[in-house]
MDTraj code that builds the backbone (N, CA, C; nanometers):
import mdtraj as md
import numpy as np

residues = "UNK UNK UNK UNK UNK UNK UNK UNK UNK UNK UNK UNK UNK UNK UNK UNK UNK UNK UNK UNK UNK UNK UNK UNK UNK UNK UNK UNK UNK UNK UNK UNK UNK UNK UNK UNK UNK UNK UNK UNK UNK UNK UNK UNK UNK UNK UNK UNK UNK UNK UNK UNK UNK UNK UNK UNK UNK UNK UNK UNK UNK UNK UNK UNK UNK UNK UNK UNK UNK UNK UNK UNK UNK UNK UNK UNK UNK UNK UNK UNK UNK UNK UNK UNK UNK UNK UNK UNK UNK UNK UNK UNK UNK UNK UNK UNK UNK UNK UNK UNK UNK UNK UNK UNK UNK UNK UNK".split()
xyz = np.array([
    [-0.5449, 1.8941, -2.1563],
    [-0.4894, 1.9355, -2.2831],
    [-0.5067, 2.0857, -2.3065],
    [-0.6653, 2.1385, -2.2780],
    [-0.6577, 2.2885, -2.2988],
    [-0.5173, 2.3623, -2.1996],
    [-0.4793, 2.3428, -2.0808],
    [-0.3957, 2.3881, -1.9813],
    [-0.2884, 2.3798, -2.1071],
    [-0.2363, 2.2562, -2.1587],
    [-0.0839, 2.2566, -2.2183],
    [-0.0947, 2.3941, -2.3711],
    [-0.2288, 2.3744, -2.3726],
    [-0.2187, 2.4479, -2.5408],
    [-0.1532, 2.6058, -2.4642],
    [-0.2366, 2.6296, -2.3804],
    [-0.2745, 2.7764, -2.3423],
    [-0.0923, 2.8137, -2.2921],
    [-0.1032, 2.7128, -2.1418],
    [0.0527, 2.7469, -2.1247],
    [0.1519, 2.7551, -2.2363],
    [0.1519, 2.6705, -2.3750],
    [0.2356, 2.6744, -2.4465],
    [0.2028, 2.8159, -2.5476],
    [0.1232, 2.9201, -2.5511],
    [0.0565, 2.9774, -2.6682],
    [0.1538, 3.1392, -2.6170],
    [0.2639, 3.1413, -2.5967],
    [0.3709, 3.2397, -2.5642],
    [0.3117, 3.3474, -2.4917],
    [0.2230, 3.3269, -2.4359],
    [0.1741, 3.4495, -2.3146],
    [0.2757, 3.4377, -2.1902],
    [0.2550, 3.5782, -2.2085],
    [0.3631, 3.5610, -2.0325],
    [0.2226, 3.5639, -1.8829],
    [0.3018, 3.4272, -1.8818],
    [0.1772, 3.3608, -1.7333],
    [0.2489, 3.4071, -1.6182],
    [0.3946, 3.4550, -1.5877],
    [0.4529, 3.5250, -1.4857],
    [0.3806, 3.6692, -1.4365],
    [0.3809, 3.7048, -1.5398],
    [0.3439, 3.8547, -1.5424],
    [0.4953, 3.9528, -1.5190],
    [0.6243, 3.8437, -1.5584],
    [0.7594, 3.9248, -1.5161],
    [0.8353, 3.9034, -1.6365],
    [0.8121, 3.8917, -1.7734],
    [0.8316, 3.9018, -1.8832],
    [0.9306, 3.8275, -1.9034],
    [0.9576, 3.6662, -1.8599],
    [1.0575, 3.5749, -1.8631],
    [1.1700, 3.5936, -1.7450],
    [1.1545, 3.7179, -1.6674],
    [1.2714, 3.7272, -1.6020],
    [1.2380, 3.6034, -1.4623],
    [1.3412, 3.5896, -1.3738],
    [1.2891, 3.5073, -1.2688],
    [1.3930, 3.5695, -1.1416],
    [1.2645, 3.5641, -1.0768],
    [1.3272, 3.6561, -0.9313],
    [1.3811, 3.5802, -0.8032],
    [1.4165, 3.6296, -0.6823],
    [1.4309, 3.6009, -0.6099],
    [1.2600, 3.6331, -0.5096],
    [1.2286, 3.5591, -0.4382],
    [1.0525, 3.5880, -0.3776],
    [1.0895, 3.5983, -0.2149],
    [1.0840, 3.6799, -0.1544],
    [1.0791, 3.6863, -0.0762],
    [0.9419, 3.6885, 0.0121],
    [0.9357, 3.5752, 0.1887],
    [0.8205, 3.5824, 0.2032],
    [0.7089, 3.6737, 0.2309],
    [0.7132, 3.8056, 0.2458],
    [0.6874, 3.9312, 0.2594],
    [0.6225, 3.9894, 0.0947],
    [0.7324, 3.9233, 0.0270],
    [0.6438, 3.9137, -0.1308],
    [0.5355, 3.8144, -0.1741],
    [0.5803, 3.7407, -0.1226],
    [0.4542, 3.6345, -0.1894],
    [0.3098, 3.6217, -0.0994],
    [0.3024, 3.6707, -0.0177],
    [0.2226, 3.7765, 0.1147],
    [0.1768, 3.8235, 0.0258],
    [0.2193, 3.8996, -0.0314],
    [0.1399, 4.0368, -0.1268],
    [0.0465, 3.9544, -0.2842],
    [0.0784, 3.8378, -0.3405],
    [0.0262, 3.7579, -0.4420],
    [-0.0743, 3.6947, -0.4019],
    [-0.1825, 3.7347, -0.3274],
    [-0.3189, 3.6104, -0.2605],
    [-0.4344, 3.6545, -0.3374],
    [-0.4932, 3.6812, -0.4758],
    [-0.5787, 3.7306, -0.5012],
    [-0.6107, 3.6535, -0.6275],
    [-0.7264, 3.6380, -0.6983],
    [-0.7520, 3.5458, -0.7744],
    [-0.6805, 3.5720, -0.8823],
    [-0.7113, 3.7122, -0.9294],
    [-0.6158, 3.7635, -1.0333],
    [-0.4980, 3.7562, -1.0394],
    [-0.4085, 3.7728, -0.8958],
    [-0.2641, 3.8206, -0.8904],
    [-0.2407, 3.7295, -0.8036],
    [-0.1961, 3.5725, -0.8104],
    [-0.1883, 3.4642, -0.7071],
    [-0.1197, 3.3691, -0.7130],
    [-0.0059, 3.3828, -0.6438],
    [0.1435, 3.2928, -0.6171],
    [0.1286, 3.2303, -0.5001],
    [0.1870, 3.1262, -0.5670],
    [0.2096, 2.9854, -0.4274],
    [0.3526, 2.9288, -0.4404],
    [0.4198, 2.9080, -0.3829],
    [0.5095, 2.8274, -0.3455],
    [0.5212, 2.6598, -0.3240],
    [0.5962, 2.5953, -0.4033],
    [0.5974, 2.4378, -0.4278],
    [0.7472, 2.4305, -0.4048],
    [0.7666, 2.3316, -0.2942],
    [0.9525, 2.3196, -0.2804],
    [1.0474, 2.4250, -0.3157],
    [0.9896, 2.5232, -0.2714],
    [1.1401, 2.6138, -0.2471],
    [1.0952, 2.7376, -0.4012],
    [0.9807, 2.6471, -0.4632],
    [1.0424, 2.7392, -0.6325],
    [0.8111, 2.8297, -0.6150],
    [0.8425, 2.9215, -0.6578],
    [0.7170, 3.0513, -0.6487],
    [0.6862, 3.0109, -0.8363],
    [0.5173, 3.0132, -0.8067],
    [0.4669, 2.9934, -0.9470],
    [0.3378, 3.1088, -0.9386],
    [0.3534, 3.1439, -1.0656],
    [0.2549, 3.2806, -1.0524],
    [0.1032, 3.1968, -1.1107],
    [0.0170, 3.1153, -0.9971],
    [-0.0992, 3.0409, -1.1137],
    [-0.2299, 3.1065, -1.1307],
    [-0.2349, 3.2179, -1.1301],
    [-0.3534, 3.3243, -1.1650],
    [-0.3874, 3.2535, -1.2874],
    [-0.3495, 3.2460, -1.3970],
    [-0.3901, 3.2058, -1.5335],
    [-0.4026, 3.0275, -1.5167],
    [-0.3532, 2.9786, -1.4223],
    [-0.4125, 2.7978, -1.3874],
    [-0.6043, 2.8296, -1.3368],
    [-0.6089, 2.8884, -1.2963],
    [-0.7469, 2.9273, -1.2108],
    [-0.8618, 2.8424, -1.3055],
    [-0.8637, 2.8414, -1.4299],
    [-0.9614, 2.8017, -1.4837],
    [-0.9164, 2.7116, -1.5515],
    [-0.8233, 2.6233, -1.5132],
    [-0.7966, 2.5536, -1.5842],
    [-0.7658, 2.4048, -1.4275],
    [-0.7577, 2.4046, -1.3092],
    [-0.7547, 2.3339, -1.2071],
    [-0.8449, 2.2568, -1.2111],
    [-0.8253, 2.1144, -1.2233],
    [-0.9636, 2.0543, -1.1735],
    [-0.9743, 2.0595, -1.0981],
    [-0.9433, 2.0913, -0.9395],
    [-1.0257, 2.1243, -0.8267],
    [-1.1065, 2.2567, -0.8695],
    [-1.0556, 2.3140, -0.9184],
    [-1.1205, 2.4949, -0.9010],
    [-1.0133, 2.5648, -0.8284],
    [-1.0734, 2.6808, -0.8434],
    [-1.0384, 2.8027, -0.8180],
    [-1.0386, 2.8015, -0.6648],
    [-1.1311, 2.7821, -0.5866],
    [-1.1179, 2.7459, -0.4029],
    [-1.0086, 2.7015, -0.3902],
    [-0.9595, 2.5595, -0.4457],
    [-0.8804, 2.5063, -0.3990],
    [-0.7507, 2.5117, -0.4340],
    [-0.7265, 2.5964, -0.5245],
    [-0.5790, 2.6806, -0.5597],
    [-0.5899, 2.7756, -0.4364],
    [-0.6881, 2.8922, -0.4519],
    [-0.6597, 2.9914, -0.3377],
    [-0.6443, 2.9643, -0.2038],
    [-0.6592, 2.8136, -0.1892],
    [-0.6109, 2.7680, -0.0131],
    [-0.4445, 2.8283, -0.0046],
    [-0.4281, 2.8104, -0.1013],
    [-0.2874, 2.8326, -0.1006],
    [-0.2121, 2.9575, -0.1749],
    [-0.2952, 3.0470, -0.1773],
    [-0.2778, 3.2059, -0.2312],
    [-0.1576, 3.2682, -0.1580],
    [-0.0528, 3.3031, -0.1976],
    [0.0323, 3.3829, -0.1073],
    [0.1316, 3.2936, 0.0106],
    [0.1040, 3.1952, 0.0198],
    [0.1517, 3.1091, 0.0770],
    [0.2625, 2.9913, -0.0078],
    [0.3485, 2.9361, 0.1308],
    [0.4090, 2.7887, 0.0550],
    [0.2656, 2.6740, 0.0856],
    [0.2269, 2.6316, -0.0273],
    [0.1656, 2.5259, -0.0445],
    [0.2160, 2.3592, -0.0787],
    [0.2981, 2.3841, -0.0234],
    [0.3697, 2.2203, -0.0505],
    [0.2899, 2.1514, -0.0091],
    [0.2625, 2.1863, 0.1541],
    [0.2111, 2.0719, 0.2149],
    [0.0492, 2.0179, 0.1755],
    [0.0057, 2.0952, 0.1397],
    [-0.1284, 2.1432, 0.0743],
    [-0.1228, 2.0725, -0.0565],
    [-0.0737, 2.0595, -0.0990],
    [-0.0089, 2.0131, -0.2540],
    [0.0321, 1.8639, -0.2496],
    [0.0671, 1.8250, -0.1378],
    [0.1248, 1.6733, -0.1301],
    [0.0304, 1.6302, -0.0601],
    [-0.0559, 1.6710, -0.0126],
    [-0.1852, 1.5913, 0.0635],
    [-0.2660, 1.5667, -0.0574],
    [-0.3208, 1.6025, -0.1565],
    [-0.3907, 1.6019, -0.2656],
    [-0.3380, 1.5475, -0.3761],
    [-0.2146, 1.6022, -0.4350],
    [-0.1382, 1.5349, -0.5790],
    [-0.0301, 1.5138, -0.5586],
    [0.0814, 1.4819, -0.4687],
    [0.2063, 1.4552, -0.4668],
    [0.2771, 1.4210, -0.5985],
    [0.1624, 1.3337, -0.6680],
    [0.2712, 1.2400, -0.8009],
    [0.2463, 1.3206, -0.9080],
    [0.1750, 1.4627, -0.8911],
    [0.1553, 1.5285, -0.9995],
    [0.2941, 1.6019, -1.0642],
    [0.3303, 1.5753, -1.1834],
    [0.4355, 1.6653, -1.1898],
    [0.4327, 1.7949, -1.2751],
    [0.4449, 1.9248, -1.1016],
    [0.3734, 2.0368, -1.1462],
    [0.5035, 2.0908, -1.1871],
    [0.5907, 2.0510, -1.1573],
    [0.7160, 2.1687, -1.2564],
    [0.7421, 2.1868, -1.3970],
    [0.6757, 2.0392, -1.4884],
    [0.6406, 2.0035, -1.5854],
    [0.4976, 2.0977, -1.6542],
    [0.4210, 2.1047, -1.5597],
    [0.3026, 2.1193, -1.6081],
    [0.2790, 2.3042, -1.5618],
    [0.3849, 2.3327, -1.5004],
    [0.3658, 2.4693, -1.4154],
    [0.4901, 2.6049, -1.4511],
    [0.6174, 2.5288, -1.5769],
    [0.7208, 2.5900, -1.5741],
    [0.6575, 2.6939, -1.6391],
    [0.6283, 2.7471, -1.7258],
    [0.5633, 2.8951, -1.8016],
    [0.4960, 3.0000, -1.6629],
    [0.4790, 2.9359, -1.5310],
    [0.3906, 3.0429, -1.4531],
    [0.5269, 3.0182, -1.3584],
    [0.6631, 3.0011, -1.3669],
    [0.7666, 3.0117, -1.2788],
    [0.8088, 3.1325, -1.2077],
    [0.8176, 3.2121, -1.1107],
    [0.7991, 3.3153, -1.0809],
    [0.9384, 3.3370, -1.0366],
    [1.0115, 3.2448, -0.9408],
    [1.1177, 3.1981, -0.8562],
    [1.1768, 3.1327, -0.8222],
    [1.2457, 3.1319, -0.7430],
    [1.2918, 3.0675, -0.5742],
    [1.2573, 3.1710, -0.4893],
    [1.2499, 3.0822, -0.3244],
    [1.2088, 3.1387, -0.2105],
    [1.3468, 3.1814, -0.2164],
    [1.3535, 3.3109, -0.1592],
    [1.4689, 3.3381, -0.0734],
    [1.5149, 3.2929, 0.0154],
    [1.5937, 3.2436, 0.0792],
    [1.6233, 3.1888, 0.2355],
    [1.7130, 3.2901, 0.2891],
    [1.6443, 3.3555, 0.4360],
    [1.6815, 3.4749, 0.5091],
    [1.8127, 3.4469, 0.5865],
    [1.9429, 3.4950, 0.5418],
    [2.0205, 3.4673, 0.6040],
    [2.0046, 3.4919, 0.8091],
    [2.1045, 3.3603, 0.8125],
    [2.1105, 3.4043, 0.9699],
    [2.1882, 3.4804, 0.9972],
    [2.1934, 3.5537, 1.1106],
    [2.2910, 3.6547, 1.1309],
    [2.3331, 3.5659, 1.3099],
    [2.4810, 3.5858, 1.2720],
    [2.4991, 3.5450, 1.4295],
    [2.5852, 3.6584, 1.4693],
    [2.5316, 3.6199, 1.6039],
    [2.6350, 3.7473, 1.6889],
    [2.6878, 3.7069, 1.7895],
    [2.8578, 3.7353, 1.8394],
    [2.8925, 3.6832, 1.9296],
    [2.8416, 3.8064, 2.0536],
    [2.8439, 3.7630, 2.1602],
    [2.8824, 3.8205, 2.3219],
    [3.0138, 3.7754, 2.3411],
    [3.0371, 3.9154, 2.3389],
    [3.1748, 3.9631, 2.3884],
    [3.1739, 3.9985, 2.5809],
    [3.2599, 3.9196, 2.6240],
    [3.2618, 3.8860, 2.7563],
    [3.3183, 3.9930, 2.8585],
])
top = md.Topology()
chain = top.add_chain()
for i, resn in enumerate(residues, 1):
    res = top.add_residue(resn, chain, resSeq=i)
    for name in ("N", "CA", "C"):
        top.add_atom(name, md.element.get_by_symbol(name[0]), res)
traj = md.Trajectory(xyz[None], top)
């Protein structure tokens, strides 16, 4: 219940003032720090620096997944949790997906 008051109490938990970006993985590389710490859940980047004290695992066990996609990390432990519900105020993104580039050989 404290998590819903706090997320709901109009602080910006992004730290990107409502806007929502595109994350590239090279960016979310750069978010691994207790203070400043994004993870990735199916495709969508959540900024949970401000979850830190509020996780019942703790703080360790968010930062397994600092800077990283933590899906898999995330579905070994709570799968049925529903964090998009409980996580939309710290929404940061979507992953980018790096286009392919093809190239022909010319013969």
């Amino acid at each position: 219940m404290d998590w819903i008051r706090f997320a709901k109490s109009g602080k910006d938990l992004t730290g990107l003032r409502g806007r929502l970006i595109e994350v590239t993985e090279e960016e979310l590389q750069k978010h691994n720090r207790r203070e400043d710490c994004w993870t990735c859940i199916r495709g969508m980047v959540y900024n949970v620096s401000a979850y830190m004290d509020y996780h019942p695992g703790g703080e360790e066990e968010l930062m397994k997944a600092a800077g990283v996609d933590g899906t898999e990390l995330f579905d070994q432990v709570h799968r049925w949790v529903n964090y998009e519900s409980m996580l939309k105020e710290c929404l940061v993104g979507r992953m980018s997906t790096k286009a392919v580039r093809l190239c022909k050989v010319w013969h």
